[in-house]
C-alpha positions in Angstrom: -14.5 6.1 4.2 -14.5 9.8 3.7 -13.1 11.1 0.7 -11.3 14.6 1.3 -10.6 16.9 -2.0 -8.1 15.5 -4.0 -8.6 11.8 -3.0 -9.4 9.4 -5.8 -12.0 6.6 -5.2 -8.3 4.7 -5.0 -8.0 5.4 -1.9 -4.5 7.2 -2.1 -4.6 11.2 -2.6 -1.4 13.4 -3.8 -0.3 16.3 -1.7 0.3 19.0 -4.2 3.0 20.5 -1.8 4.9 17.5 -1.6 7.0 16.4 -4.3 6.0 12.8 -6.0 8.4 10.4 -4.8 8.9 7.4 -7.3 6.8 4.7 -5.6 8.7 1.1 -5.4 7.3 -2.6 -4.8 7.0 -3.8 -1.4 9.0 -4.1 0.8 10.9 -1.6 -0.3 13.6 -1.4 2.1 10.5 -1.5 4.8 10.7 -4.0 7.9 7.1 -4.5 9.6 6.5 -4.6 13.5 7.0 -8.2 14.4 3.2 -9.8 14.6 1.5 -7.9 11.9 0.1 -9.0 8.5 2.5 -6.0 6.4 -0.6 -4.8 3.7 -3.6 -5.3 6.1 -2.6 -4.7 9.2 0.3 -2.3 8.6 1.3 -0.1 5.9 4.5 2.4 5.5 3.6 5.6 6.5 2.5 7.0 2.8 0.2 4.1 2.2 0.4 1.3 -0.4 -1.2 0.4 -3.5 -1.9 -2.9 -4.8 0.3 -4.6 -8.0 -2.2 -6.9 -9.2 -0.8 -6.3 -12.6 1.8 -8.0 -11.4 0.5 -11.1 -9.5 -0.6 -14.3 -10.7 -4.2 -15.1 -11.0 -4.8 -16.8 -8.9 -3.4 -14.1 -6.3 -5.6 -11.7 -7.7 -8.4 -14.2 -6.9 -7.3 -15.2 -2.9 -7.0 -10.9 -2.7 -10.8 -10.7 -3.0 -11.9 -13.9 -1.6 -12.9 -12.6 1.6 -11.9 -13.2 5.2 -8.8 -15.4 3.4 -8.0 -11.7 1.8 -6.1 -11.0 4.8 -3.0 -13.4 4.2 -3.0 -12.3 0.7 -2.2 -9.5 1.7 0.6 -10.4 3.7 2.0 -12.8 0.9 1.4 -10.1 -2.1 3.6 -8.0 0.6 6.7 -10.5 0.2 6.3 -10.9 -3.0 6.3 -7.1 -4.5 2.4 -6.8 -4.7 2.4 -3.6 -3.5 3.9 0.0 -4.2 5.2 1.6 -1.4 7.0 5.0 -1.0 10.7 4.4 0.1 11.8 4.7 3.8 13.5 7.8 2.9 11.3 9.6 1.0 10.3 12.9 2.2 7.4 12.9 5.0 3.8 13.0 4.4 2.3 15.9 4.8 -2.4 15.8 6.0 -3.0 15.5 2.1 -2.0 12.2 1.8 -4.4 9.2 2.4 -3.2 6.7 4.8 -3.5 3.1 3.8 -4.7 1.1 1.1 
Protein backbone atom coordinates (compact mmCIF):
# COMPACT_ATOMS: atom_id res chain seq x y z
CA UNK A 1 0.00 0.00 0.00
CA UNK A 2 1.07 3.36 -1.20
CA UNK A 3 0.74 6.17 0.98
CA UNK A 4 -0.25 9.47 -0.93
CA UNK A 5 0.41 13.00 0.99
CA UNK A 6 -1.85 13.43 3.61
CA UNK A 7 -2.48 9.68 4.31
CA UNK A 8 -1.76 8.51 7.83
CA UNK A 9 -0.11 4.97 8.35
CA UNK A 10 -4.13 4.53 9.39
CA UNK A 11 -4.89 3.89 6.32
CA UNK A 12 -7.68 6.69 5.99
CA UNK A 13 -6.54 10.28 4.67
CA UNK A 14 -8.77 13.70 5.02
CA UNK A 15 -9.52 15.65 1.99
CA UNK A 16 -8.89 19.17 3.01
CA UNK A 17 -11.54 20.36 0.42
CA UNK A 18 -14.09 18.35 1.86
CA UNK A 19 -15.80 19.12 4.90
CA UNK A 20 -15.38 16.46 7.94
CA UNK A 21 -18.46 14.62 8.22
CA UNK A 22 -19.07 13.27 11.83
CA UNK A 23 -18.21 9.56 11.37
CA UNK A 24 -20.91 7.05 12.94
CA UNK A 25 -20.62 3.11 13.99
CA UNK A 26 -21.42 0.70 11.48
CA UNK A 27 -23.93 0.18 9.86
CA UNK A 28 -24.82 3.40 9.89
CA UNK A 29 -27.81 3.43 7.97
CA UNK A 30 -25.53 1.24 5.32
CA UNK A 31 -27.10 -2.04 3.66
CA UNK A 32 -24.22 -4.27 2.11
CA UNK A 33 -24.57 -6.14 -1.38
CA UNK A 34 -26.16 -9.45 -0.55
CA UNK A 35 -22.98 -12.16 -0.34
CA UNK A 36 -20.26 -9.93 0.99
CA UNK A 37 -18.44 -9.97 4.38
CA UNK A 38 -19.51 -5.81 5.18
CA UNK A 39 -15.69 -4.68 6.68
CA UNK A 40 -13.58 -7.05 4.52
CA UNK A 41 -15.01 -7.48 1.60
CA UNK A 42 -17.04 -4.21 1.32
CA UNK A 43 -16.79 -0.92 2.81
CA UNK A 44 -19.14 2.38 2.33
CA UNK A 45 -17.71 4.47 -0.11
CA UNK A 46 -15.51 6.80 2.47
CA UNK A 47 -13.90 3.80 4.13
CA UNK A 48 -14.13 2.56 7.66
CA UNK A 49 -12.20 2.45 10.72
CA UNK A 50 -12.06 -0.06 13.28
CA UNK A 51 -13.78 0.51 17.02
CA UNK A 52 -11.73 -1.78 18.90
CA UNK A 53 -12.15 0.59 21.82
CA UNK A 54 -15.29 -0.53 21.77
CA UNK A 55 -15.31 -4.38 21.35
CA UNK A 56 -14.77 -6.96 23.75
CA UNK A 57 -11.50 -8.75 24.01
CA UNK A 58 -11.83 -11.20 22.86
CA UNK A 59 -13.10 -9.54 19.48
CA UNK A 60 -10.05 -7.58 19.49
CA UNK A 61 -8.28 -10.95 19.57
CA UNK A 62 -10.40 -13.12 16.63
CA UNK A 63 -9.66 -9.43 14.58
CA UNK A 64 -5.97 -10.29 14.36
CA UNK A 65 -6.09 -13.92 14.44
CA UNK A 66 -5.49 -14.45 10.91
CA UNK A 67 -7.43 -16.15 8.13
CA UNK A 68 -10.55 -16.27 11.00
CA UNK A 69 -9.97 -12.21 10.82
CA UNK A 70 -12.31 -12.19 8.04
CA UNK A 71 -15.62 -13.03 9.97
CA UNK A 72 -14.53 -10.62 12.54
CA UNK A 73 -14.89 -8.41 10.49
CA UNK A 74 -18.23 -9.08 9.38
CA UNK A 75 -19.49 -9.56 13.05
CA UNK A 76 -17.54 -6.21 14.47
CA UNK A 77 -19.73 -4.80 11.29
CA UNK A 78 -23.21 -5.83 13.06
CA UNK A 79 -22.16 -5.03 16.04
CA UNK A 80 -20.83 -1.11 15.69
CA UNK A 81 -17.06 -2.07 15.35
CA UNK A 82 -16.52 0.24 12.81
CA UNK A 83 -16.91 4.05 11.93
CA UNK A 84 -18.40 4.79 8.91
CA UNK A 85 -19.39 8.09 7.16
CA UNK A 86 -23.25 8.34 6.79
CA UNK A 87 -25.01 7.40 3.48
CA UNK A 88 -25.70 11.01 3.06
CA UNK A 89 -22.70 12.60 3.67
CA UNK A 90 -21.28 14.58 1.06
CA UNK A 91 -19.17 12.58 -1.68
CA UNK A 92 -15.59 11.72 -1.51
CA UNK A 93 -13.54 13.51 -3.37
CA UNK A 94 -9.45 11.51 -4.88
CA UNK A 95 -8.07 12.59 -1.31
CA UNK A 96 -9.73 10.28 0.58
CA UNK A 97 -8.29 6.63 1.11
CA UNK A 98 -10.66 3.90 0.33
CA UNK A 99 -10.99 1.12 2.72
CA UNK A 100 -9.79 0.17 5.96
Amino acid sequence: MFLEAGEHTSGMAFDKERPQVERVPSPGGWTPPPGVKPGWEWVPPGGASPRLEAMPAWVKLWYRTPFLDRWAYAWMWEHGGWWVDPPNSPPQTSGRAHGV
